[in-house]
N, C-alpha and C positions, 0 to 999 in steps of 0.2 A: 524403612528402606523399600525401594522400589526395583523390581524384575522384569524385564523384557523381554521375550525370547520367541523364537517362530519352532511349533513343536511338532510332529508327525501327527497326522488326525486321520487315521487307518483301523476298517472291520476288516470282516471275511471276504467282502464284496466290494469295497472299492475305500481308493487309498488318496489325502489329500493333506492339506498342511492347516494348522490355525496358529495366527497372532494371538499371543496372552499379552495384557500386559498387568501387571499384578502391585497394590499394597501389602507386601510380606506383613506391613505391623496388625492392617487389620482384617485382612482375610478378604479385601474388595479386590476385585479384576474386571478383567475385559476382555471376550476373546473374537477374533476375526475371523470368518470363513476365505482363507486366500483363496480358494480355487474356484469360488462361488459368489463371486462378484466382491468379495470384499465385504459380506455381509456380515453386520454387528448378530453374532451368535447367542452371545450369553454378559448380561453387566449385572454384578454384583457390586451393594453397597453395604457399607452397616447400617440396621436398625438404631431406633434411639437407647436400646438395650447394649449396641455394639455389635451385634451377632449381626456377621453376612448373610445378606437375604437375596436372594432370587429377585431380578425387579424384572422381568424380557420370558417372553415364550423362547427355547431353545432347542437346537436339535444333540442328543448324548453322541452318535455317532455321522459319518457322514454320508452312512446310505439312509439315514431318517434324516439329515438335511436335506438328501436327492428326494423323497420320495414324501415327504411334509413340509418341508422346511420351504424349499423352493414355491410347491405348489401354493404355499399361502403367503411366499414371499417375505419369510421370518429378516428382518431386519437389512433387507437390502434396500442398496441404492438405486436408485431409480435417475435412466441417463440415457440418451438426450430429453425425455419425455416421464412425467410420474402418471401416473393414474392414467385414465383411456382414451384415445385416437378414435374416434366412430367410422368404424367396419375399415378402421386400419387405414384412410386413406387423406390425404390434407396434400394439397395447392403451395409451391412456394418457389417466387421468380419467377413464374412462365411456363412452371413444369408440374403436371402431377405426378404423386409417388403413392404407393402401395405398399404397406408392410403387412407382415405376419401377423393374424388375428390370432392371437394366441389368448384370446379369453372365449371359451367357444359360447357360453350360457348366453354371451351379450352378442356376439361377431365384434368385437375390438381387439384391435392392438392396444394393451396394458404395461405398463410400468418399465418403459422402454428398452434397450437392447446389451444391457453391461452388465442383469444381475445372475449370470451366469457364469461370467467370464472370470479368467483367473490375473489375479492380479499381482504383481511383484514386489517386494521389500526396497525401495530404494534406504534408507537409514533406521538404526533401530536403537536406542539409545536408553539406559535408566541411570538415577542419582538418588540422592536421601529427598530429594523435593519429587519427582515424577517418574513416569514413564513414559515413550514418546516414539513412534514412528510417522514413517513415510512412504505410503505404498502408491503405486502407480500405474497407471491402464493404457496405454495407445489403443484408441479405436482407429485402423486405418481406413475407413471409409468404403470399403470394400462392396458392400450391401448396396445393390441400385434402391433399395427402399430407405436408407438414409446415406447417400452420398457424400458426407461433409466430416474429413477425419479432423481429429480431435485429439487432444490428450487430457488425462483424470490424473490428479493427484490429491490423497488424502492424508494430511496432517495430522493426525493423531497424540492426545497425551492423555494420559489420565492422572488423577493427581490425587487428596484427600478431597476433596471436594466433588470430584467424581472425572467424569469423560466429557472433552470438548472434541467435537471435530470440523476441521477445517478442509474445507472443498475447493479447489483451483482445478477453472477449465480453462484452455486455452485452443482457438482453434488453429488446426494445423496445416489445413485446407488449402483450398486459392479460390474460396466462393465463401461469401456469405452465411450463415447457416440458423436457422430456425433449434431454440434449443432452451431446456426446462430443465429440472434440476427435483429429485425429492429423496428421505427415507424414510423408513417402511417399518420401524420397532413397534413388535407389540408387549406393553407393559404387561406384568404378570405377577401377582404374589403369593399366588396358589388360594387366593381368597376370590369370591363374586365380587366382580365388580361392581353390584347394587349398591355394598356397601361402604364404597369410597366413598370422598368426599375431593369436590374436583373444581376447578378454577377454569377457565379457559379465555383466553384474550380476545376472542373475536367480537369482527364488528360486523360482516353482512355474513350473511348466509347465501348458497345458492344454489338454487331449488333443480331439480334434476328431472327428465323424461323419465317415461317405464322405462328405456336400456339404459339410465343412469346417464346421460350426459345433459349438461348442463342449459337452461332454457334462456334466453335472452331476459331473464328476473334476475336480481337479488334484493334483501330484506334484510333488515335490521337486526342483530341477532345479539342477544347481551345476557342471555338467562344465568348462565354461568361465570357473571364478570364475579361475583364475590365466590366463596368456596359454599359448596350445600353437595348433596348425597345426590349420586347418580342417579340411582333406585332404578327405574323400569325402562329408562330412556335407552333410543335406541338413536345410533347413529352411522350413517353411510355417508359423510357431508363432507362440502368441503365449504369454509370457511376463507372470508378476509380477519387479518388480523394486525393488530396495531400495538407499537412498540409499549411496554408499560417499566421497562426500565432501562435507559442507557441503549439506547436503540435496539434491545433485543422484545419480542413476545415470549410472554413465563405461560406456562401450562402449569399447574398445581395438581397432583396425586395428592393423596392422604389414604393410606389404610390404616386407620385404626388398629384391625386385628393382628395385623404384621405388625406393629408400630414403625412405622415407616413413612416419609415424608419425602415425597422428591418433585424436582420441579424440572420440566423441558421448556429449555430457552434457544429462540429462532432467532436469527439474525431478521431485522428488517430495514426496507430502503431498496435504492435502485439495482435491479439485479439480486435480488437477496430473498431470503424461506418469506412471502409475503402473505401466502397462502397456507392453511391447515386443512386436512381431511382428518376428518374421526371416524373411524368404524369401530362397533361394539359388537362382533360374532356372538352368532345366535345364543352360544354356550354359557357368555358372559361370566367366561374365566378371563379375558385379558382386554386390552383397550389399546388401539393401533391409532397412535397419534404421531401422526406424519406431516414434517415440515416438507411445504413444496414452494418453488419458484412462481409456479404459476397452476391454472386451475386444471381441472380436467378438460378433453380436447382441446387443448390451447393452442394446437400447431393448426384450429380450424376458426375457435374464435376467439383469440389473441389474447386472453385474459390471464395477463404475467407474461406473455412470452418473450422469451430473448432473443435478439436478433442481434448475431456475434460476428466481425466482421473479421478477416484474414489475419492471422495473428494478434486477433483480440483475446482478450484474458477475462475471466469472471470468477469472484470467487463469493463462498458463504460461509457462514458460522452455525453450527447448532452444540447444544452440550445437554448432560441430563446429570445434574448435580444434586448432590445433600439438599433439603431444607429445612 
């Protein structure tokens, strides 16, 4: 049987809500930060043993989401824009705009303007096959540094086979709007990541300046089309990636010492996750593999970018299932 329920997520210092959504039979959930963008918190699956395992960096309370969680962007959505905007500024229609450089180490605007905000339950629903909501954002367009309001709705189900989620944007506007799509889960099993063993669909790579934004290159990149052991590698990248089942791209995990097996699958095609970034933090306890629309500064060199027209719709798939 499957459980649903939106529950109180309150310390001593500040008070917010989380989405659970839960397998009663095998101890797997799911839970959402509502008041922080809607960020995927914590996803638990069974090992091939059956025992619930930890797969996601998470915050226990939500003044260590305020104060960790956010600063490294634990499994949030990233909206109208993922990854960085150079020194915050991009050209579009006739008009330049200025946003908030809120990565100060680079001067960029990073991982755009929603993963903070609180988001709403529109349906929330469980059966003996799943669990399932429907949460939702109105950005009104308010910000002269992204003018172009919008609405976010996030489909949610989780099932035995683990968590799909489904992304619809539609713009709400009367203009045009330049606009990117990504999330931000970093995998974790309480093991080094040296010692996974890792799969990854991609086909270019794209090589990046000293402040990380991307060089008018990219390269062939195939090292990890079969599964082989992390080990020492290090990655800040972002990635083209190409469909390898049924029009999604599969990411392969394997920890061995977990015993644990999971696979993240990106939707690809027009308007859809066509891009990955991988980052490996220094610490190489966890692995941030994040499906994006499009590349880094994209709102300056157009690589993915969507351009959504008055009452246009876009939506994506991504899921992190059993394997």
């Amino acid at each position: 049987m499957f459980t649903a329920s939106v529950e109180p997520w309150q310390d001593a210092h500040n008070s917010s809500e989380i989405l659970r959504l839960s397998n009663d039979t095998t101890g797997a959930y799911a839970t959402f930060a509502m008041g922080y963008g809607a960020a995927l918190n914590e996803l638990v699956l069974p090992n091939a043993a059956g025992k619930p395992t930890p797969i996601t960096l998470s915050a226990a309370t939500p003044t260590d989401f305020l104060t960790i969680g956010l600063s490294n962007y634990y499994g949030t959505l990233l909206s109208p824009f993922p990854n960085r905007i150079k020194d915050g500024t991009y050209h579009w229609q006739g008009h330049d705009y200025k946003l908030t450089c809120n990565h100060a180490a680079e001067g960029h605007a990073i991982h755009g303007l929603v993963w903070d905000k609180p988001f709403v339950v529109q349906t929330i629903e469980a059966n003996e096959r799943e669990a399932k909501a429907t949460l939702a954002y109105q950005y009104d367009g308010s910000d002269f540094a992204f003018p172009f309001a919008y609405y976010l709705e996030l489909n949610l189900r989780f099932t035995a086979q683990g968590l799909f989620v489904h992304t619809v944007v539609i713009n709400t506007g009367h203009r045009t709007m330049p606009f990117g799509l990504g999330w931000h889960p970093y995998f974790s099993t309480g093991n080094p990541v040296d010692g996974w063993e890792v799969t990854l669909p991609t086909t270019n790579l794209y090589p990046v300046d000293q402040r990380m934004i991307p060089t008018d290159e990219h390269v062939p990149y195939t090292e990890f089309s079969s599964p082989q052991t992390f080990g020492e590698t290090h990655f800040d990248t972002c990635f083209s990636v190409a469909a390898t089942e049924a029009g999604m791209a599969v990411t392969t995990i394997h920890d061995p010492l977990a015993e644990i097996k999971f696979c993240i699958k990106q939707e690809v095609g027009v308007s859809k996750y066509n891009f990955l970034q991988v980052y490996s933090p220094a610490n190489r306890q966890s692995l941030a593999v994040e499906p994006m629309t499009c590349a880094p500064d994209a709102f300056n060199n157009g690589l993915g970018l969507i351009s959504l027209g008055t009452k246009e719709a876009m939506e994506a798939r991504w899921a992190v299932i059993q394997d």
